[in-house]
C-alpha positions as CSV (number, residue, x, y, z in Angstrom):
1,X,207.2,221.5,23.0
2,X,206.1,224.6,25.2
3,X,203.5,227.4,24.9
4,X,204.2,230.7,23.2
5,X,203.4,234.0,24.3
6,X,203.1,237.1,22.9
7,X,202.4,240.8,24.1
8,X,202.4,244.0,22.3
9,X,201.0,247.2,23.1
10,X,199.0,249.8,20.1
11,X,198.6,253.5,20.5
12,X,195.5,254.7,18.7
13,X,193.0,258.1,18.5
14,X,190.5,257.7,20.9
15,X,187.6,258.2,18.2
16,X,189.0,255.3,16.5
17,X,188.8,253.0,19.8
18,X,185.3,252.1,18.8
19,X,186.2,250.4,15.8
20,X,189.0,248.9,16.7
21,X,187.3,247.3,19.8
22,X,185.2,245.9,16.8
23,X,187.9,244.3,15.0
24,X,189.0,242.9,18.2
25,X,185.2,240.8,18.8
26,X,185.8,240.0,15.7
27,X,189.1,238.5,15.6
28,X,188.0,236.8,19.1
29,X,184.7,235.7,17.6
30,X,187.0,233.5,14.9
31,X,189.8,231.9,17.8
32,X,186.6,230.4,19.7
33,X,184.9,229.3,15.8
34,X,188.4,228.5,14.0
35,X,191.4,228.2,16.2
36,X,192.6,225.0,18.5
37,X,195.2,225.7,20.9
38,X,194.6,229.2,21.6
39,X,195.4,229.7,25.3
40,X,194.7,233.3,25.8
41,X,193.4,236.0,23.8
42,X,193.2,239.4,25.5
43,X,193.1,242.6,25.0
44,X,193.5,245.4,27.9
45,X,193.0,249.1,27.3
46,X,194.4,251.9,29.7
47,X,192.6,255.4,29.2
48,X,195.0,257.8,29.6
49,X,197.3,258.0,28.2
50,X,195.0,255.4,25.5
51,X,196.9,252.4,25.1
52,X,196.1,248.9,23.9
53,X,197.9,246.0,25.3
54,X,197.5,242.6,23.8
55,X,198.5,239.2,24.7
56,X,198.3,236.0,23.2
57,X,199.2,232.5,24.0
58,X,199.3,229.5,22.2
59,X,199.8,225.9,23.0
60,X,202.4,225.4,20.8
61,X,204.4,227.1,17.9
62,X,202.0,225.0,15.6
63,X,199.2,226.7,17.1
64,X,200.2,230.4,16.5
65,X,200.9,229.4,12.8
66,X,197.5,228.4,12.5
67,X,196.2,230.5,14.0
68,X,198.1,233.4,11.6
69,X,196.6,231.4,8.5
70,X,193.3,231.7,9.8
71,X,193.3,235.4,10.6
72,X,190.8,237.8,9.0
73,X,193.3,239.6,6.5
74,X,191.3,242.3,5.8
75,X,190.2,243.0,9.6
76,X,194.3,242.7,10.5
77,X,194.8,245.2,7.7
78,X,192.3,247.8,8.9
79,X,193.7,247.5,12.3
80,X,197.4,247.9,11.5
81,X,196.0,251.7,9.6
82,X,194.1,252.6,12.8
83,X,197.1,251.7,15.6
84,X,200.7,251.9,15.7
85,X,202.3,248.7,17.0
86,X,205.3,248.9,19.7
87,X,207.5,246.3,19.2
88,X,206.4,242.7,20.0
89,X,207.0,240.6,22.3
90,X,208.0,236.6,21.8
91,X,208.0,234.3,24.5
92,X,209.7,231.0,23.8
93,X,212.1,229.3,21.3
94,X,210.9,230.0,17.2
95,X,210.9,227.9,14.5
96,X,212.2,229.8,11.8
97,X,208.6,229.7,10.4
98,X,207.5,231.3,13.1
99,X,210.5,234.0,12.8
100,X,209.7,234.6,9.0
101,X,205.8,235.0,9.5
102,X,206.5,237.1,12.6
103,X,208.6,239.5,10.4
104,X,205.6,241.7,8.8
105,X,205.2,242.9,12.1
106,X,208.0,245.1,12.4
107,X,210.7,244.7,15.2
108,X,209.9,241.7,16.8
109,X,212.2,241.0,20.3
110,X,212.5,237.4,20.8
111,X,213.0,236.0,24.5
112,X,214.0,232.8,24.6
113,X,213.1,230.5,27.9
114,X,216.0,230.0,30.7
115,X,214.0,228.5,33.9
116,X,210.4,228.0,34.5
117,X,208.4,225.7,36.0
């Protein structure tokens, strides 16, 4: 089974950027106290025009599924009232778990693997 990867990036107010940096040490406080087979975890922010973009890997499908029924709901639920999401980003082959929790996120575009090494 291989890794999945996902990206995404979140447009925000810039007087909200404080707060949602603070959901984002939270969220990355729980991976390293809760998660296994978190692979990266990272957040990257451009000033202007403000832009968030995240990426996340996992070691497996497995992985992100846990990692989803770990997640801080009300934190995630803060988050999603403070940013709007661009479409995401799926790296790899779903499970059709994976495809039915990934749907609350809105337009999800799935990529599925052709050659890698």
């Amino acid at each position: 089974m291989s890794s999945v990867f996902t990206a995404c990036t979140m447009t925000l107010d810039a007087s909200d950027l404080e707060e949602v940096e603070g959901i984002f040490n939270g969220f990355i406080k729980d991976v390293q106290e809760k998660d296994h087979g978190v692979l990266k975890y990272e957040y990257y922010v451009d000033e202007d025009p403000l832009l968030i973009h995240v990426f996340e890997e996992y070691e497996s499908p497995q992985a992100m599924l846990d990692h989803y029924k770990t997640l801080n709901v009300e934190a995630a639920g803060r988050l999603l009232q403070l940013v709007k999401l661009s479409p995401l980003h799926y790296y790899g082959d779903p499970t059709p778990e994976e495809r039915a929790t990934l749907e609350g996120f809105g337009t999800v575009l799935f990529h599925r693997p052709l050659a890698s090494i």
